[in-house]
GUBATOR-474770 format. One line per 4 residues: number of its first residue (from 1); their letters; for each residue x, z, y of C-alpha. Coordinates in steps of 0.2 Angstrom, whole numbers, plus 2048, in hexadecimal, padded with zeros to 3 digits. Example, Ala and Ser with C-alpha at 12.3 -4.5 7.8 and 13.67 -1.06 7.14 Angstrom:
GUBATOR-474770
1 = as = 83E:827:7EA; 844:824:7FB $
end
This chain:
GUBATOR-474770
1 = xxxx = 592:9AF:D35; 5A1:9B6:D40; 59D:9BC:D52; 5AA:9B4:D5A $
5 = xxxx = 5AE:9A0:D57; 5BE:99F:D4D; 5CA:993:D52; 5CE:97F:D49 $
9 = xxxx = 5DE:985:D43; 5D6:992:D39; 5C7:989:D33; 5D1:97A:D2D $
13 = xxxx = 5E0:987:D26; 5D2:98F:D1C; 5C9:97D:D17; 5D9:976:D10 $
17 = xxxx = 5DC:984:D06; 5C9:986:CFF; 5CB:971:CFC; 5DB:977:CF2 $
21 = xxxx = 5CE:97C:CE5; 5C6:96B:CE2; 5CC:961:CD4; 5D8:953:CD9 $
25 = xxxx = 5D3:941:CD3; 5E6:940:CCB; 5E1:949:CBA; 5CE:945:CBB $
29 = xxxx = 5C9:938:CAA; 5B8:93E:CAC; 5AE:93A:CBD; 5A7:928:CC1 $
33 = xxxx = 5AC:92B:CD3; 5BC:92A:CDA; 5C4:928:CEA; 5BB:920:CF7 $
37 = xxxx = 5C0:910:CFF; 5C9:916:D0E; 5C0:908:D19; 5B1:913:D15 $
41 = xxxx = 5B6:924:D1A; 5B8:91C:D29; 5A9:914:D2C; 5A0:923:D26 $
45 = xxxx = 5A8:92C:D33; 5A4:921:D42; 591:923:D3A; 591:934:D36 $
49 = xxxx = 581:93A:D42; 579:92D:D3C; 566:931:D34; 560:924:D2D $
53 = xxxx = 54E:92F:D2A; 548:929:D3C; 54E:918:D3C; 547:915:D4F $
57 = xxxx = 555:923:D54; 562:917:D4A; 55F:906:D49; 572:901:D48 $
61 = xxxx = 575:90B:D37; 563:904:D31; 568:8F4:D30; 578:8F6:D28 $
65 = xxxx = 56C:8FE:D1C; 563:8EF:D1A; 573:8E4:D1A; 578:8EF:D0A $
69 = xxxx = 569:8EE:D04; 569:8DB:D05; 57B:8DA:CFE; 577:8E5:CF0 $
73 = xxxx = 566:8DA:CED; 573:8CA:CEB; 57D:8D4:CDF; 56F:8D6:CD5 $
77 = xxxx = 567:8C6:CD6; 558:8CA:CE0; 559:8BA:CE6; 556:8B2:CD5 $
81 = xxxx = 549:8BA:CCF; 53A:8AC:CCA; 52C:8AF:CD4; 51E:8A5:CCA $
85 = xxxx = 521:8AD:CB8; 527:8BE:CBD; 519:8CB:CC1; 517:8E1:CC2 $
89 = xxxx = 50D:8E8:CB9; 501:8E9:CCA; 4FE:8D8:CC8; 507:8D4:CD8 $
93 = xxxx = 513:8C6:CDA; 526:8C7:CDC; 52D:8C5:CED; 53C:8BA:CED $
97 = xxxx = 545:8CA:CF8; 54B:8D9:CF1; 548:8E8:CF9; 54D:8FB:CF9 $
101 = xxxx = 555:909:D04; 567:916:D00; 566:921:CF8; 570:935:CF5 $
105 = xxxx = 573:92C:CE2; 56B:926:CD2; 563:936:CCF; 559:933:CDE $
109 = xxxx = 557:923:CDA; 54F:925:CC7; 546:92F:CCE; 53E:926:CDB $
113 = xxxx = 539:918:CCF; 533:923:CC2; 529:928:CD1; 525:917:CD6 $
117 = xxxx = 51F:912:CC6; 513:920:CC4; 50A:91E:CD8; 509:90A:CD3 $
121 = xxxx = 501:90F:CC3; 4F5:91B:CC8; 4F0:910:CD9; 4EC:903:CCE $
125 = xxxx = 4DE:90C:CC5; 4E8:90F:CB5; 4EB:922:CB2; 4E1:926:CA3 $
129 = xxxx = 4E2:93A:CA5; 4EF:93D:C9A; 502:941:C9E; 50A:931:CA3 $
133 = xxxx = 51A:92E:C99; 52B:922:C9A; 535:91E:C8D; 548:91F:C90 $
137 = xxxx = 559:91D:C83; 560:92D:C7D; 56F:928:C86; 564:929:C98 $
141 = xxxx = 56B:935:CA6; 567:946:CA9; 55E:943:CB7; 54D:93D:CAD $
145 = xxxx = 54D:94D:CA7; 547:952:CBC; 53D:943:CBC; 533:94C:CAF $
149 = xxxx = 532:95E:CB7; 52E:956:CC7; 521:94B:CC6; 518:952:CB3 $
153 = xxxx = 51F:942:CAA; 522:942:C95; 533:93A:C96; 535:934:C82 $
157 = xxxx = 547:92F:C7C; 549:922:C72; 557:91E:C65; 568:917:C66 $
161 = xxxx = 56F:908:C5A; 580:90B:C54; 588:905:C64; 57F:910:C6F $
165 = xxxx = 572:904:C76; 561:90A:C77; 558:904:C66; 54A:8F8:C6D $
169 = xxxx = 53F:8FB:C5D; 541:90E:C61; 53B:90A:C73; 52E:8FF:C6D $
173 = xxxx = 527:90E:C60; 527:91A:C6D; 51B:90E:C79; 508:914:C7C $
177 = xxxx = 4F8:915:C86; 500:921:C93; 513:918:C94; 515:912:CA6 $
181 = xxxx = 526:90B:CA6; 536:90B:C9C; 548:90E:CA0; 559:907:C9C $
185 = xxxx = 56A:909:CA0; 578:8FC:CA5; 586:907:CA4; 582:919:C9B $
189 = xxxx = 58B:927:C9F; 593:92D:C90; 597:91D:C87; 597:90F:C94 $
193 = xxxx = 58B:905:C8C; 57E:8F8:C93; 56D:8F6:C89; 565:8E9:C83 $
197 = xxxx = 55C:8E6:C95; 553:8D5:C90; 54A:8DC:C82; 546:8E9:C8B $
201 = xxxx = 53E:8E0:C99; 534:8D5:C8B; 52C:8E7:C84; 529:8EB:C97 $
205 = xxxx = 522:8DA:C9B; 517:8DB:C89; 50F:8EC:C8E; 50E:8E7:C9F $
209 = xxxx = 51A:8F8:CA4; 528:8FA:CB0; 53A:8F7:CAC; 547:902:CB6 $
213 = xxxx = 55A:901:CB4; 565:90F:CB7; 574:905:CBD; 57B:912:CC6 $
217 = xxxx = 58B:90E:CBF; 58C:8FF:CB8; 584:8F7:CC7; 595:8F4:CCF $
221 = xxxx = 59C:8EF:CBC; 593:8E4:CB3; 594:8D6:CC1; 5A4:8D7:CC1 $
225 = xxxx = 5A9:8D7:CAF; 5B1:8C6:CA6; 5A0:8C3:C9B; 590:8CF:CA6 $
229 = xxxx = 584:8D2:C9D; 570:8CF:CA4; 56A:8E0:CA9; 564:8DE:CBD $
233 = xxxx = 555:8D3:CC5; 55B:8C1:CBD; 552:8C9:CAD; 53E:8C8:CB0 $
237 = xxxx = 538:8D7:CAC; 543:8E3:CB6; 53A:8EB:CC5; 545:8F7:CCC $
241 = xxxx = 558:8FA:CC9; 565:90A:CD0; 576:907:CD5; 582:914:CDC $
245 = xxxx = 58E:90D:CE9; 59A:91E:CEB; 59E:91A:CDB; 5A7:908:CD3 $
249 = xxxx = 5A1:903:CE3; 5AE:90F:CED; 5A2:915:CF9; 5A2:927:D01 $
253 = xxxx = 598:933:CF9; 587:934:CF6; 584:922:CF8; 578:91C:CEC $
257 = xxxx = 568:90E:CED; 559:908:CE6; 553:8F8:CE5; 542:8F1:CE1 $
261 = xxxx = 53C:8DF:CDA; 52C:8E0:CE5; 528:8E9:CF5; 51A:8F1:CEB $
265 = xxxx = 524:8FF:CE7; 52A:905:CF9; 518:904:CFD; 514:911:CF0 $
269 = xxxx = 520:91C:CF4; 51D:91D:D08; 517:92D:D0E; 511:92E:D21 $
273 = xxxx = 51C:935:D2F; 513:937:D40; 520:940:D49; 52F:935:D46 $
277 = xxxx = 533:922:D4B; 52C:91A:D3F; 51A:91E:D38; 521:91F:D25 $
281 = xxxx = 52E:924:D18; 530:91C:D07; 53F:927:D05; 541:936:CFB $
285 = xxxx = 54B:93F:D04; 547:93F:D1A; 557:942:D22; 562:935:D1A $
289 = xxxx = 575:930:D1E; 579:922:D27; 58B:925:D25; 589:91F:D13 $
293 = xxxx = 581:910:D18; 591:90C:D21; 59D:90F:D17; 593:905:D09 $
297 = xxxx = 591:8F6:D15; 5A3:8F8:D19; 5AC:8F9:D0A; 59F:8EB:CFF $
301 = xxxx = 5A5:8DE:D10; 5B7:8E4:D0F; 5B9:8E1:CFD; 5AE:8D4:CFA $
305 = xxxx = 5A9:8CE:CE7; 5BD:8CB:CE5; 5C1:8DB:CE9; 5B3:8E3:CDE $
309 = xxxx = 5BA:8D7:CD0; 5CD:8DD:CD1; 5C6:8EE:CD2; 5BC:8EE:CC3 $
313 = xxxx = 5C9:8E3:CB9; 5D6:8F0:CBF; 5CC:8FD:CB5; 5C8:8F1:CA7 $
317 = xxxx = 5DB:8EF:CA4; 5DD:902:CA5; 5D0:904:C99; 5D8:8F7:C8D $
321 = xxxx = 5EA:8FF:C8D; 5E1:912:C88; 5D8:90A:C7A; 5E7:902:C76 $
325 = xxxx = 5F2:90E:C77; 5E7:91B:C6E; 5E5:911:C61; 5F8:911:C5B $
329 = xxxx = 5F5:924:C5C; 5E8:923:C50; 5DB:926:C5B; 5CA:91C:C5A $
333 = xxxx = 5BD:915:C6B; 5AC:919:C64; 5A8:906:C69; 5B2:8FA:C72 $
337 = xxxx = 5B1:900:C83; 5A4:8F4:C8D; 5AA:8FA:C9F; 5B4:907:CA3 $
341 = xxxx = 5AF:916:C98; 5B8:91B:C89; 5B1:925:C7C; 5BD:92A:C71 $
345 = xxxx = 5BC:930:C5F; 5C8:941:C5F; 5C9:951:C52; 5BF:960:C5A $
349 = xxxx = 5BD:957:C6A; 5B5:966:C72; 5C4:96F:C6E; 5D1:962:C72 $
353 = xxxx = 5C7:960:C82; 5CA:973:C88; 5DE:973:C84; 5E0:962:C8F $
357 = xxxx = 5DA:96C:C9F; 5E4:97B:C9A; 5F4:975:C95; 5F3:964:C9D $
361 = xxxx = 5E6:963:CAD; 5DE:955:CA5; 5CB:956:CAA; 5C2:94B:C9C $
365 = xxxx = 5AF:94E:C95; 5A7:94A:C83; 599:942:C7E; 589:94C:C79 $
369 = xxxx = 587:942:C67; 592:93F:C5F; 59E:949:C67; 5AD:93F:C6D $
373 = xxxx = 5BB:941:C7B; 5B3:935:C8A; 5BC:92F:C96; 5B9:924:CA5 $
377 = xxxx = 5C6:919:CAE; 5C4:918:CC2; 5CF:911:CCF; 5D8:923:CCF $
381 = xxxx = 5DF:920:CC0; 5EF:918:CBC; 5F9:911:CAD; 606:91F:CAF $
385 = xxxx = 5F6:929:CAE; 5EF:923:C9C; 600:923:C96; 604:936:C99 $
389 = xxxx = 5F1:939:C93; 5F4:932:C82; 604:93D:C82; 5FE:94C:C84 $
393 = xxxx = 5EE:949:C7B; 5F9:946:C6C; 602:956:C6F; 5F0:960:C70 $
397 = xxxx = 5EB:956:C5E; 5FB:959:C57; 5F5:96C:C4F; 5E4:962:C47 $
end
């Protein structure tokens, strides 16, 4: 740290030119966030102090926390979930309420409910000494693979069909004694793909387990898609779900949540806080933004489900015209695209990927197996974009 204070001219002079480093949406076919919506960066900037780890301190941005919350419950059919044949594996009956809190993302958020599922289990008298396990699909996210390190879970991976949906027979196989929940995905990362969520929920409801969804990125999709598919809390069996907000959802970053079929689940997570202003936690992390809880609540009310549905149909028609388009190239989509993720079947895709950030600027990533060129269109994106894409990637496959 300098002695002396330097002036704003100078910090902002030498921030512009550090942020001159960061990668510009314009070329980037790889990330699942984008720009956020600018109604957001403003209300996260009238929220910025905000913690929303002493809620007493901040009452204001705690209940547009649980405004979101509530919105994000509707989304998601909270409100429909049948109280009389739905049950957790506690044996405690459904509320007719969703409930949750923000979170820094999905990561966060898998692995709170991993965390959940294994308090609830072992409260209710069920640990049998051995290393508890889940079962998740091959095509799960990284951050499992914390959930695992963190809290001495076996995380076992199931197969894939040949669309890329977790294989329920695999998943079924992989089930035993010491399995306290299971794991799917409504939108994977690498292929965009959505499991067969009410078959799982049957297997979780059959061996009385917990169901989980990683929505993080399909969360603010699927709903919004010509034909949804089930996959959120109108299919009994699911206990938890994670959506991401500062993603399709155009919040600011990190603006993630976790929401829960029964209170149960808050309650095993609390941890006591005596010196704050309220007497518990159910959080991972203490200090927590209430800057992203406004700019979630503000953005979800400005746009509205007809906003949310022009922006994903908006990237549903981009998605269609590179499928298209790459297709008279000669280039095939793994599976037709469900959302807005493209895998694309390419020749040395590794090496195709490399030469269109050298000689291009194209930022694009590749799908662990098989290897293909994936590709993810956001609100960044435009079709002058997919057009000069497919150019240069036929120039850079021209020498195969």
């Amino acid at each position: 740290m300098n002695e002396q204070g330097l002036s704003e001219n100078e910090i902002f002079s030498y921030l512009e030119n550090v942020k001159s480093e960061d990668t510009d949406y314009y070329k980037v076919l790889s990330s699942m966030c984008t720009h956020p919506h600018k109604i957001a960066v403003e209300a996260h900037r009238l929220f910025i102090e905000a913690n929303l780890g002493d809620l007493g301190l901040f009452a204001g941005a705690h209940r547009l926390e649980r405004e979101v919350v509530g919105m994000l419950g509707e989304l998601l059919h909270a409100q429909s979930v049948d109280t009389q044949s739905v049950k957790i594996p506690s044996g405690e009956s459904c509320e007719n309420t969703v409930c949750g809190y923000l979170t820094t993302g999905g990561t966060e958020s898998n692995i709170q409910a991993v965390r959940g599922m294994k308090n609830l289990v072992e409260a209710g008298g069920k640990n049998s000494g051995e290393i508890p396990n889940i079962v998740i699909p091959e095509s799960a996210h990284f951050s499992f693979d914390k959930v695992a390190n963190m809290m001495g879970i076996e995380v076992k991976r199931a197969l894939l069909d040949s669309e890329f949906k977790v294989d329920t027979a695999s998943v079924e196989s992989l089930i035993d004694a010491n399995t306290i929940g299971l794991v799917g995905i409504a939108g994977n990362t690498e292929f965009g793909q959505i499991d067969p969520i009410e078959e799982l929920a049957k297997l979780a409801l059959d061996n009385e387990l917990f169901l989980h969804i990683d929505a993080a990125f399909g969360g603010f999709v699927i709903p919004f898609l010509e034909n949804p598919q089930p996959f959120d809390f109108k299919v009994p069996g699911v206990t938890s779900i994670a959506i991401d907000p500062h993603k399709m959802g155009l919040s600011t970053i990190p603006s993630g949540a976790l929401l829960f079929r029964s209170p149960s689940f808050l309650d095993s997570l609390k941890v006591n806080t005596p010196y704050l202003t309220t007497k518990a936690q159910f959080t991972l992390t203490g200090t927590r933004s209430g800057a992203s809880a406004a700019a979630t609540y503000a953005v979800m009310k400005h746009l509205g489900r007809e906003g949310y549905r022009k922006n994903v149909q908006y990237c549903m028609q981009l998605t269609s015209k590179l499928v298209e388009e790459a297709r008279k190239l000669g280039f095939e989509p793994l599976i037709e695209p469900v959302m807005n993720v493209v895998a694309l079947r390419v020749p040395s895709p590794d090496l195709v990927r490399e030469r269109l950030l050298r000689k291009f600027g194209w930022n694009v990533s590749i799908t662990r197996n098989p290897r293909s060129l994936r590709l993810v269109l956001m609100p960044h994106n435009t079709p002058q974009d997919v057009g000069e894409f497919l150019q240069d990637l036929e120039k850079v496959t021209a020498e195969f």
